[in-house]
DSSP file (Angstrom, degrees, kcal/mol; ACC not computed):
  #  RESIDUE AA STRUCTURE BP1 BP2  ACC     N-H-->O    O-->H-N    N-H-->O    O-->H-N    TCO  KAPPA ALPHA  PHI   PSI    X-CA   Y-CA   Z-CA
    1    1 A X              0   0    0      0, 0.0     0, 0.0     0, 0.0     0, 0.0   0.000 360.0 360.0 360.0 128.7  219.8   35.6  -13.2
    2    2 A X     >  -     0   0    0      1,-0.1     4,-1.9     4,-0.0     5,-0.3   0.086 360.0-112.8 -70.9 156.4  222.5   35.5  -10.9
    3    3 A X  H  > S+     0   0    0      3,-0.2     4,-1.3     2,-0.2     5,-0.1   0.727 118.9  55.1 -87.5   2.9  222.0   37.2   -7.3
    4    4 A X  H  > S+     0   0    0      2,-0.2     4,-2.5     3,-0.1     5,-0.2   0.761 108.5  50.9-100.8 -19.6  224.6   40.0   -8.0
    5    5 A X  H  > S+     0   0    0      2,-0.2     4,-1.5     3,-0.1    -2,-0.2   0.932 113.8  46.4 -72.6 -36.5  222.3   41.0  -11.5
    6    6 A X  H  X S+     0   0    0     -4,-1.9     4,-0.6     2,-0.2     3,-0.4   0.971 110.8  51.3 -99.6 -29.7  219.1   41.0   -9.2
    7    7 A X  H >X S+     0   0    0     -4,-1.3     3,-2.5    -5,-0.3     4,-1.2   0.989 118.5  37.5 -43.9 -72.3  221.2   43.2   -6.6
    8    8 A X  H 3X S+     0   0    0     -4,-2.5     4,-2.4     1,-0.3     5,-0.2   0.706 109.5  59.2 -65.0 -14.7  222.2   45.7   -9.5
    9    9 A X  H 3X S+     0   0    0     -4,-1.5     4,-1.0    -3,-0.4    -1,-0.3   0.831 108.9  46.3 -62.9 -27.0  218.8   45.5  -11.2
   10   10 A X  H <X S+     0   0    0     -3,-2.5     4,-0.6    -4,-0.6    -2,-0.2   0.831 112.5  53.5 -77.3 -47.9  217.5   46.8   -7.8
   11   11 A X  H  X S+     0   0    0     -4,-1.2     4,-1.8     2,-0.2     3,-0.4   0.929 113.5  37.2 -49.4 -81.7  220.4   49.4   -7.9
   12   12 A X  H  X S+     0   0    0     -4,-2.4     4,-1.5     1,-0.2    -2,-0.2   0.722 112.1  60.4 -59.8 -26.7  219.6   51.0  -11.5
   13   13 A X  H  X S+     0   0    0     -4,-1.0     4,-1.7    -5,-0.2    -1,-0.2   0.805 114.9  33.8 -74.8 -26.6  216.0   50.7  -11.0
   14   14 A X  H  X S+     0   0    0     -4,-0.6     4,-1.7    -3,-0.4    -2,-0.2   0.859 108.6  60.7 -64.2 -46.5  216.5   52.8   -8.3
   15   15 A X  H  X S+     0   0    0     -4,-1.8     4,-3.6     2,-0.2    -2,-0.2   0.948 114.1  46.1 -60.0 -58.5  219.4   55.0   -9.7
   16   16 A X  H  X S+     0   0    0     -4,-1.5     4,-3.1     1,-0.3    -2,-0.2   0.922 112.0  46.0 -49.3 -62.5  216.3   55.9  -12.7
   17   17 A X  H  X S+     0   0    0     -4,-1.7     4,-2.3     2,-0.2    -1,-0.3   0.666 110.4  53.0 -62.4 -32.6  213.5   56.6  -10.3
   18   18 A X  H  X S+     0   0    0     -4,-1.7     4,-2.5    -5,-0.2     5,-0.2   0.959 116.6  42.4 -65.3 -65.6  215.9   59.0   -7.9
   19   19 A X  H  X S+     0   0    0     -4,-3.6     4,-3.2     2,-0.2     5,-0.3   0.929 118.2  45.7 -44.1 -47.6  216.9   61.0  -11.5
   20   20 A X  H  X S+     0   0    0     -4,-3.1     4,-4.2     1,-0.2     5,-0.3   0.987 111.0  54.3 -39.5 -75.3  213.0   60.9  -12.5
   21   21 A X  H  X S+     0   0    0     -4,-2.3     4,-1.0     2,-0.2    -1,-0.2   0.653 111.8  40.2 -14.7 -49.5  212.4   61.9   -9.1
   22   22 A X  H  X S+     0   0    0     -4,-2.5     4,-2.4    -3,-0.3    -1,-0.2   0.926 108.9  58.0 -56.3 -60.1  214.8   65.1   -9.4
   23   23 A X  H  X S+     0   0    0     -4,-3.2     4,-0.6    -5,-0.2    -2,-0.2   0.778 111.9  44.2 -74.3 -31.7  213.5   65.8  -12.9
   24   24 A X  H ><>S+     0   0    0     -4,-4.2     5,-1.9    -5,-0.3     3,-0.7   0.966 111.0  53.5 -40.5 -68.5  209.5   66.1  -10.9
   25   25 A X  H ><5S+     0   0    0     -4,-1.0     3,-1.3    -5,-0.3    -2,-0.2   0.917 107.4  53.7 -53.7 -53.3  210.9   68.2   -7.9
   26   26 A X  H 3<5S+     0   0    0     -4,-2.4    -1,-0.2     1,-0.4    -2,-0.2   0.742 114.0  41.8 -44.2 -38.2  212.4   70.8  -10.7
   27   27 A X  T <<5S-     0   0    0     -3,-0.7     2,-0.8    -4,-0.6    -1,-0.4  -0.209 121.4-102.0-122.9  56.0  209.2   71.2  -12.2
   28   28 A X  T < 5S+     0   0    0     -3,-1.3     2,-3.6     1,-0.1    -3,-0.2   0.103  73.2 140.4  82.9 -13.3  207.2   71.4   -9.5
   29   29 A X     >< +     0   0    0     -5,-1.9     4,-3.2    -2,-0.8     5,-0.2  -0.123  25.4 164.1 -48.0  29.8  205.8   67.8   -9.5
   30   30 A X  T  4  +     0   0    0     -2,-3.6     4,-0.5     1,-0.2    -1,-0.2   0.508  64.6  38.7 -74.6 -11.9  206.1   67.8   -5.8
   31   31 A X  T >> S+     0   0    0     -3,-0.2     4,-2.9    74,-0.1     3,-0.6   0.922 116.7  52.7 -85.2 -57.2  203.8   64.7   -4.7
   32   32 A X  H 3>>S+     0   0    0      1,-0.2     4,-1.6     2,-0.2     5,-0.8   0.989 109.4  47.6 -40.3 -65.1  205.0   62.5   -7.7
   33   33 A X  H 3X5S+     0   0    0     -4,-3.2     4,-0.9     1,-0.3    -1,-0.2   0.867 109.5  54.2 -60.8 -22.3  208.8   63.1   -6.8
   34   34 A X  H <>5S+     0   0    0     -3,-0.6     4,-5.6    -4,-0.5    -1,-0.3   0.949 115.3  44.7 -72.3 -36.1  207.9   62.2   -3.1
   35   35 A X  H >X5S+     0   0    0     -4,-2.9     4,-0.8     1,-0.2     3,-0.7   0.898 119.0  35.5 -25.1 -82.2  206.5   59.0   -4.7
   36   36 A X  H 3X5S+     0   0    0     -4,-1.6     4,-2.0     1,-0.3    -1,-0.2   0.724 111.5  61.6 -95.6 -26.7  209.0   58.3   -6.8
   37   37 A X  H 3X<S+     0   0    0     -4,-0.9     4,-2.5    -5,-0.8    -1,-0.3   0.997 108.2  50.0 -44.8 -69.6  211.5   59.6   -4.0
   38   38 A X  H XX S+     0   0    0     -4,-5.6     3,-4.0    -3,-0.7     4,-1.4   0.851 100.9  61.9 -42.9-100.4  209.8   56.6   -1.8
   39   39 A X  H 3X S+     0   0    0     -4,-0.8     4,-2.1     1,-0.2    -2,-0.2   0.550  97.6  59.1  35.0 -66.2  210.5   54.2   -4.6
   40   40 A X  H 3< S+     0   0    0     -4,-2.0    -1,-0.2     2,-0.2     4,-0.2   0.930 113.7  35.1 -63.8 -42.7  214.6   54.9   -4.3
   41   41 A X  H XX S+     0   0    0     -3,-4.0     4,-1.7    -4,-2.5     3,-1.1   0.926 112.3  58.4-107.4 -22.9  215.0   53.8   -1.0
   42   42 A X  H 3X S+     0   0    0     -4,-1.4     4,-1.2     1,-0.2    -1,-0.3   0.964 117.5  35.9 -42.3 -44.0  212.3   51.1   -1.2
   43   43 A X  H 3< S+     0   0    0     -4,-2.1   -29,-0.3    -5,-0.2    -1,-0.2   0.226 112.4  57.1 -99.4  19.1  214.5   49.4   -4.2
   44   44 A X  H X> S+     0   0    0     -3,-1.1     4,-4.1    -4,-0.2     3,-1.4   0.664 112.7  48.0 -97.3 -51.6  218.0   50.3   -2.7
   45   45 A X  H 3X S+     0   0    0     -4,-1.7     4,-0.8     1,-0.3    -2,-0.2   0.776 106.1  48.5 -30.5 -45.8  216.7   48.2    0.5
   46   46 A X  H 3< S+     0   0    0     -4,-1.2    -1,-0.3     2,-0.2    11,-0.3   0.493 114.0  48.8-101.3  -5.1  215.5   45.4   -0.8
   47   47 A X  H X> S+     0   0    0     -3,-1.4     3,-3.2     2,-0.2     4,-2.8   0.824 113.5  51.7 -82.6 -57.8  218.9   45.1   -3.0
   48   48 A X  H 3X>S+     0   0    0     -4,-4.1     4,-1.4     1,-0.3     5,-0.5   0.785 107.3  51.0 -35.4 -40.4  220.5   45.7    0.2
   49   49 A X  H 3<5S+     0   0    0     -4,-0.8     6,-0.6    -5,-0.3     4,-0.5   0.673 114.1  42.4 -85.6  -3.9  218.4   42.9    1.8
   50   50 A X  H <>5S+     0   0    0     -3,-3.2     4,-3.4    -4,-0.3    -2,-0.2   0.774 110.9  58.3 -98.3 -51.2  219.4   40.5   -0.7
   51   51 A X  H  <5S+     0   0    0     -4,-2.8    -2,-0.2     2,-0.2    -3,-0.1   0.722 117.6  27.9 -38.6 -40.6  222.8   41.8   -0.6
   52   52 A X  T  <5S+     0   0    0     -4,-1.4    -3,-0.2    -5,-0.3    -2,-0.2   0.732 135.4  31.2-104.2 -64.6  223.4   41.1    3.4
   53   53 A X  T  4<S-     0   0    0     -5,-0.5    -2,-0.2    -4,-0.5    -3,-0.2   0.576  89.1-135.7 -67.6 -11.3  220.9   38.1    3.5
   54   54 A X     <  +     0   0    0     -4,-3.4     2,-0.3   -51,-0.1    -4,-0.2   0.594  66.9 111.4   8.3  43.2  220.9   36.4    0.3
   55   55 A X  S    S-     0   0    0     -6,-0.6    -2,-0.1     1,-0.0    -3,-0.1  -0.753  77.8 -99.1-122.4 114.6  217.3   36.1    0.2
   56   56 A X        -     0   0    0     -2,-0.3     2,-0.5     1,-0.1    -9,-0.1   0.718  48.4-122.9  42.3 117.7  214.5   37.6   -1.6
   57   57 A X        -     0   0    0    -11,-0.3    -1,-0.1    -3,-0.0     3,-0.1  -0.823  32.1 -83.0-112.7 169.3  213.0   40.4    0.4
   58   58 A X        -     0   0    0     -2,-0.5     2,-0.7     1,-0.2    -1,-0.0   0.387  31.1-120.9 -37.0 161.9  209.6   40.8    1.4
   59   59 A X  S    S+     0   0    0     -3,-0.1     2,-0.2     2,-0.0    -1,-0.2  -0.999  79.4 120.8-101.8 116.6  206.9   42.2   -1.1
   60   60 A X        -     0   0    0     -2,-0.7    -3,-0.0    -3,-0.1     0, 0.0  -0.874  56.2-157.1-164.0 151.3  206.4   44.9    1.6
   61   61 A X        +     0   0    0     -2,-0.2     2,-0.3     4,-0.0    28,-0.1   0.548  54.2 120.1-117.1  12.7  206.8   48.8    1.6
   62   62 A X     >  -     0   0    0      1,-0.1     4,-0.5     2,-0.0    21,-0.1  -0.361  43.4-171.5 -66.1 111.0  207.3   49.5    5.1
   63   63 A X  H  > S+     0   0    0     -2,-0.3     4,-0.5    19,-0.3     5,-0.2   0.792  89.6  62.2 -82.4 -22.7  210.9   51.2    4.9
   64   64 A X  H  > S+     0   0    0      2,-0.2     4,-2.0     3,-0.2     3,-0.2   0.851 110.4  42.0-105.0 -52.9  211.3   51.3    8.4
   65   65 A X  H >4 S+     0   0    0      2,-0.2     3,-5.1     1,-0.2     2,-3.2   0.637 118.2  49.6 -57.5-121.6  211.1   46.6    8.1
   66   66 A X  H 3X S+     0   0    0     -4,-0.5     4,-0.6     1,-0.4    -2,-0.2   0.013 107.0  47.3 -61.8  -1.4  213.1   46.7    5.4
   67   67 A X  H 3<>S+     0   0    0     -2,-3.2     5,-1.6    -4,-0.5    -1,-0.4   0.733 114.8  48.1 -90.9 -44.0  215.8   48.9    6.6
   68   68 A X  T <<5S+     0   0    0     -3,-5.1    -2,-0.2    -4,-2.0    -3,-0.1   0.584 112.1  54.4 -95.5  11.0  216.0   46.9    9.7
   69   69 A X  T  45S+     0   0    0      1,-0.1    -1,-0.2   -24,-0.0    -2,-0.2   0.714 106.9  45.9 -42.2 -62.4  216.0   43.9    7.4
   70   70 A X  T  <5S-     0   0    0     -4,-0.6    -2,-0.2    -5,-0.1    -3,-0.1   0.022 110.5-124.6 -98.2  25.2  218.7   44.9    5.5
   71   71 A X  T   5 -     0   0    0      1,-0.2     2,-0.4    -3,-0.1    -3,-0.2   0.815  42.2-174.0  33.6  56.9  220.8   45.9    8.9
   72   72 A X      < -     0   0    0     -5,-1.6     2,-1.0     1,-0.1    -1,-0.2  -0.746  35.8-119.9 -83.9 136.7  221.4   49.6    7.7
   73   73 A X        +     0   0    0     -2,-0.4     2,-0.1    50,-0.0    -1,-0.1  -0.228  55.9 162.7 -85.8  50.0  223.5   51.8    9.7
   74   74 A X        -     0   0    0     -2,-1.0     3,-0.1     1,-0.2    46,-0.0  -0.341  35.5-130.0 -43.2 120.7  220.5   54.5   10.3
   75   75 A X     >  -     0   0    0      1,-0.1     4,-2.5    -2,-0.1    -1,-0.2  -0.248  31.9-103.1 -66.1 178.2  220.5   56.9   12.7
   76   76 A X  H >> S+     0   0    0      1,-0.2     4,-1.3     2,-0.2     3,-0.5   0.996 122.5  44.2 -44.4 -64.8  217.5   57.3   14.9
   77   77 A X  H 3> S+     0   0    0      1,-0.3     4,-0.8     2,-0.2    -1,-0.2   0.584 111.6  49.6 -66.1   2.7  216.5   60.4   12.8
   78   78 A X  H 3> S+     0   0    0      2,-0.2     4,-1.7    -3,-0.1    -1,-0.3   0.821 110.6  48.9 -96.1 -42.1  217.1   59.0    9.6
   79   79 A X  H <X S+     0   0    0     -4,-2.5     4,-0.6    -3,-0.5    -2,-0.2   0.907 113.8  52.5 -71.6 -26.6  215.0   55.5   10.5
   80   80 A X  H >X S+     0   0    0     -4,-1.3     3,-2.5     1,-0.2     4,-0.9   0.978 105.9  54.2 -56.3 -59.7  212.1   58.2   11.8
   81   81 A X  H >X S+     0   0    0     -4,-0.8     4,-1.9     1,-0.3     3,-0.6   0.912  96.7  62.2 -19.0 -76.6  212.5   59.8    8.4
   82   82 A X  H 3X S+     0   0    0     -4,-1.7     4,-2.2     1,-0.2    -1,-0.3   0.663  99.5  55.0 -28.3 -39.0  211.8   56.5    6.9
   83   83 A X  H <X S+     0   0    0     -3,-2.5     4,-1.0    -4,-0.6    -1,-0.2   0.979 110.1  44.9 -53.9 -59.7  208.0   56.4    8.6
   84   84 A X  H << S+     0   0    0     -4,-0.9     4,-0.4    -3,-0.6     3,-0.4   0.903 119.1  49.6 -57.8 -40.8  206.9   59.7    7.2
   85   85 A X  H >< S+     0   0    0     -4,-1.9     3,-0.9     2,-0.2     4,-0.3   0.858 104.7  55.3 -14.2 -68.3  208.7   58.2    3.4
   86   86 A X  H 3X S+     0   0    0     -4,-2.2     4,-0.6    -5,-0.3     3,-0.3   0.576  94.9  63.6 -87.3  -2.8  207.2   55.6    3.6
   87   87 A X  H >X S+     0   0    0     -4,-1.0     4,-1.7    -3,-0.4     3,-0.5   0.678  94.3  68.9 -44.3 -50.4  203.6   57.5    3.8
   88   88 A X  H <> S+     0   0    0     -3,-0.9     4,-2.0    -4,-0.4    -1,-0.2   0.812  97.7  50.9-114.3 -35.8  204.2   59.0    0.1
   89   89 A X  H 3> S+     0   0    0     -3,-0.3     4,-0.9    -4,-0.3    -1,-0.3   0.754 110.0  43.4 -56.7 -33.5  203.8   55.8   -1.3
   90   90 A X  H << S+     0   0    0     -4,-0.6    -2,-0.2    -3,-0.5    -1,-0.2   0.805 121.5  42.6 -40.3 -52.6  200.6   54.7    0.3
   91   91 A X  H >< S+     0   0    0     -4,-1.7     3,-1.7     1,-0.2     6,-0.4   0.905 105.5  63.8 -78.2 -43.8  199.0   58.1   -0.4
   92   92 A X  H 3< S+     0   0    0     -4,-2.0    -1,-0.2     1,-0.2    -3,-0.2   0.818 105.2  46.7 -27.5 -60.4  200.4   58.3   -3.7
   93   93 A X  T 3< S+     0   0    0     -4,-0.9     2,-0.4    -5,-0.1    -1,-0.2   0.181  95.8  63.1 -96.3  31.7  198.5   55.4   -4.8
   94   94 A X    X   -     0   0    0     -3,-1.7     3,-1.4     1,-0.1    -1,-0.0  -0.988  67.4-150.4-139.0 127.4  194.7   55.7   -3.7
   95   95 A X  G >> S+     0   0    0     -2,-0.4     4,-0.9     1,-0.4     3,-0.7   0.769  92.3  66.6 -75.5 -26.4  193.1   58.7   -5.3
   96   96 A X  G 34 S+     0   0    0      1,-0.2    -1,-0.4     2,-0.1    -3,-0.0   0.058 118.8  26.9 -63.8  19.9  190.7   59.3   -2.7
   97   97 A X  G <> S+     0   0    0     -3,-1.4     4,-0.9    -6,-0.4    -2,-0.2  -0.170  95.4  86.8-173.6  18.0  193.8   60.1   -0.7
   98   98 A X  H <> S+     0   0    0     -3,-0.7     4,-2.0     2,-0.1     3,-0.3   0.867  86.7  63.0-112.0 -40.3  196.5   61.3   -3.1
   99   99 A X  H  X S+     0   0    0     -4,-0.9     4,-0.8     2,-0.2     5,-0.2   0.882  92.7  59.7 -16.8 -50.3  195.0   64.7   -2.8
  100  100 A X  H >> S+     0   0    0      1,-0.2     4,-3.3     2,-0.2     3,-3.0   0.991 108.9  49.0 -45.0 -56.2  195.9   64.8    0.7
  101  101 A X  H 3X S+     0   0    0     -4,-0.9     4,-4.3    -3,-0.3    -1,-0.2   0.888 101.1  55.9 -48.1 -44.2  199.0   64.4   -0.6
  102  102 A X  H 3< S+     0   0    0     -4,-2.0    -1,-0.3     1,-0.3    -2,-0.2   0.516 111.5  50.1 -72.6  15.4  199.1   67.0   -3.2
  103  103 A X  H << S+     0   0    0     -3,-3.0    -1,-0.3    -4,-0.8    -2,-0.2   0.735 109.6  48.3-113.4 -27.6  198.2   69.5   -0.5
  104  104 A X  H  < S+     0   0    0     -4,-3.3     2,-0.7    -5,-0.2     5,-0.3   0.941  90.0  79.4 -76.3 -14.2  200.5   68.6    1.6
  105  105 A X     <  +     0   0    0     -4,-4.3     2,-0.3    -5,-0.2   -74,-0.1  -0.499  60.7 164.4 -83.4 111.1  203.4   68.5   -0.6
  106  106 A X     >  -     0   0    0     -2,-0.7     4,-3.5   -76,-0.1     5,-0.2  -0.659  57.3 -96.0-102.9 165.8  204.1   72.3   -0.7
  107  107 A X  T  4 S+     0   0    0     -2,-0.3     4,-0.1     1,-0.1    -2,-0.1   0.387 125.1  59.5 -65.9   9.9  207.6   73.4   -2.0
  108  108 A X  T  4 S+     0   0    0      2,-0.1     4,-0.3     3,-0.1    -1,-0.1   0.848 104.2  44.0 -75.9 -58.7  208.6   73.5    1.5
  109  109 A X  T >> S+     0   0    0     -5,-0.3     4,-6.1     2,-0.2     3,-1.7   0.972 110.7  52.1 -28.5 -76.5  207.9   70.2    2.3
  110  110 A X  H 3X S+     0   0    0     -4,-3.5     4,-3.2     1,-0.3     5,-0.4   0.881 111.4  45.8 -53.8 -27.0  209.3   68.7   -0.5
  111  111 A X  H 34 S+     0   0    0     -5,-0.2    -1,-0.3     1,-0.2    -2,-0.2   0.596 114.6  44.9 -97.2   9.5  212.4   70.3   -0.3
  112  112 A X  H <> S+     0   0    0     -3,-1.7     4,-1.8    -4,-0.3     3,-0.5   0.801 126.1  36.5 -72.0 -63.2  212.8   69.7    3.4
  113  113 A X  H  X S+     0   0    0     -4,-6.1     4,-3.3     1,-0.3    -2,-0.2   0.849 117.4  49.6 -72.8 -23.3  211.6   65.8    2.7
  114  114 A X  H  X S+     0   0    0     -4,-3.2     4,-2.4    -5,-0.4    -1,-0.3   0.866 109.1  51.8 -84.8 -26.8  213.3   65.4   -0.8
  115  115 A X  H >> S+     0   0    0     -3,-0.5     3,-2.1    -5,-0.4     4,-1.9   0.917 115.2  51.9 -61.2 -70.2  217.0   66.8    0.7
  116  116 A X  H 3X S+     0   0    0     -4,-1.8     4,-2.9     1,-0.3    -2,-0.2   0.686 107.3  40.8   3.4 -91.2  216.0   64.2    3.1
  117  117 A X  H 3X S+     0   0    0     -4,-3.3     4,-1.8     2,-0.3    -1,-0.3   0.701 113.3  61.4 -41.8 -39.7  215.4   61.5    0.8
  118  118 A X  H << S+     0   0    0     -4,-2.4     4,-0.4    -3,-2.1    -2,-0.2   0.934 106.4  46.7 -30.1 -67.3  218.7   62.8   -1.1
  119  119 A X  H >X S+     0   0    0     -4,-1.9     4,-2.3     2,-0.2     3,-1.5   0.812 108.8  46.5 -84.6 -33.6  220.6   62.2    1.7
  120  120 A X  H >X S+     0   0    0     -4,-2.9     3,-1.8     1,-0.3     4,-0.8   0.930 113.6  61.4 -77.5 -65.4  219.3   58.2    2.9
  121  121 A X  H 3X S+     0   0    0     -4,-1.8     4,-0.6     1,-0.2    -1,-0.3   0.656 105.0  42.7 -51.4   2.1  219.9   57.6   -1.2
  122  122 A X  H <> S+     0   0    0     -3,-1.5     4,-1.7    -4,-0.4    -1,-0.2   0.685 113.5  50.4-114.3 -18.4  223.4   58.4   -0.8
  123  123 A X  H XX S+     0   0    0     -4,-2.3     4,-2.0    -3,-1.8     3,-0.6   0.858 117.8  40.8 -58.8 -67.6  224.1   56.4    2.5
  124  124 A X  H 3X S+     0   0    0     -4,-0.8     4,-0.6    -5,-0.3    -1,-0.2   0.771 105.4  59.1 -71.7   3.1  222.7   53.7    1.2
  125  125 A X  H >< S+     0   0    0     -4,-0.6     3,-1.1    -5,-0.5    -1,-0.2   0.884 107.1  59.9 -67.5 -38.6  224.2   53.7   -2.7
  126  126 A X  H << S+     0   0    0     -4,-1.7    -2,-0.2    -3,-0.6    -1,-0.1   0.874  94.1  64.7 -72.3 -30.8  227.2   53.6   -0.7
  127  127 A X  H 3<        0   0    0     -4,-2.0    -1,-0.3     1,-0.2    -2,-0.2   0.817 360.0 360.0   7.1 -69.2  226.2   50.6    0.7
  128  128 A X    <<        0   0    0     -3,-1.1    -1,-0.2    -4,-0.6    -2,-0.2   0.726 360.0 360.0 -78.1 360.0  226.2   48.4   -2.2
C-alpha cells in the first residue's frame, strides 16, 4: 500500500466515524458520538502526520501529541479543546468509568463539545 492509500484510508475511516458520529448525536447517543467524535480527529491526525512527516504515527491517543506532531495550525483554544476530546475516548472505553461519561454527556454538552468537534474536523479535512 502506497503512502497516499494509507493517508486516504485514514481520511475515509474518519469521514465514516464523523457521519456515525452525527447519526448518535441525532438520536441522543450523546457519549457514543463523543467517542466516535474523538475517533475523527484522532484518524484525521495521524493521516495528517503521515502526510507532513512520512512516517507512521504513534499508536497513541493523546490529540493534543499528535496535533503537535502533525504541525496543525490550531489555535490555542482549539489545541485546549483537544485535552477535554481526547478524555471521551479514555472514558468511553473502561466501563467502570464510561458512566461518568454518560452523565456527563448531557445534550448540552454534547452539543457545545460536538459543534466543537464539527469544527477541528473541518479545519483539518481541509488539510489533507
Amino acid at each position: 500500500m502506497t503512502e497516499e492509500e494509507i493517508i486516504q484510508k485514514f481520511k475515509d475511516s474518519a469521514d465514516r466515524n464523523f457521519i456515525t458520529a452525527k447519526d448518535l448525536y441525532k438520536n441522543g447517543h450523546y457519549d457514543w458520538a463523543l467517542f466516535l467524535g474523538q475517533l475523527t480527529i484522532e484518524k484525521l491526525l495521524k493521516g495528517l502526520i503521515i502526510k507532513k512527516t512520512n512516517e507512521l504515527p504513534p499508536f497513541i491517543h493523546d490529540l493534543s501529541k499528535l496535533s503537535m506532531l502533525a504541525s496543525t495550525p490550531l489555535s490555542s483554544e482549539q489545541t485546549e479543546w483537544l485535552i477535554e476530546i481526547t478524555l471521551y475516548h479514555i472514558q468511553a472505553r473502561y466501563d467502570d468509568i464510561k458512566y461518568n461519561l454518560y452523565k456527563k454527556a448531557t445534550k448540552e454538552y454534547t452539543k457545545l463539545w460536538f459543534l466543537r468537534i464539527k469544527e477541528l474536523y473541518i479545519l483539518l479535512c481541509n488539510l489533507y
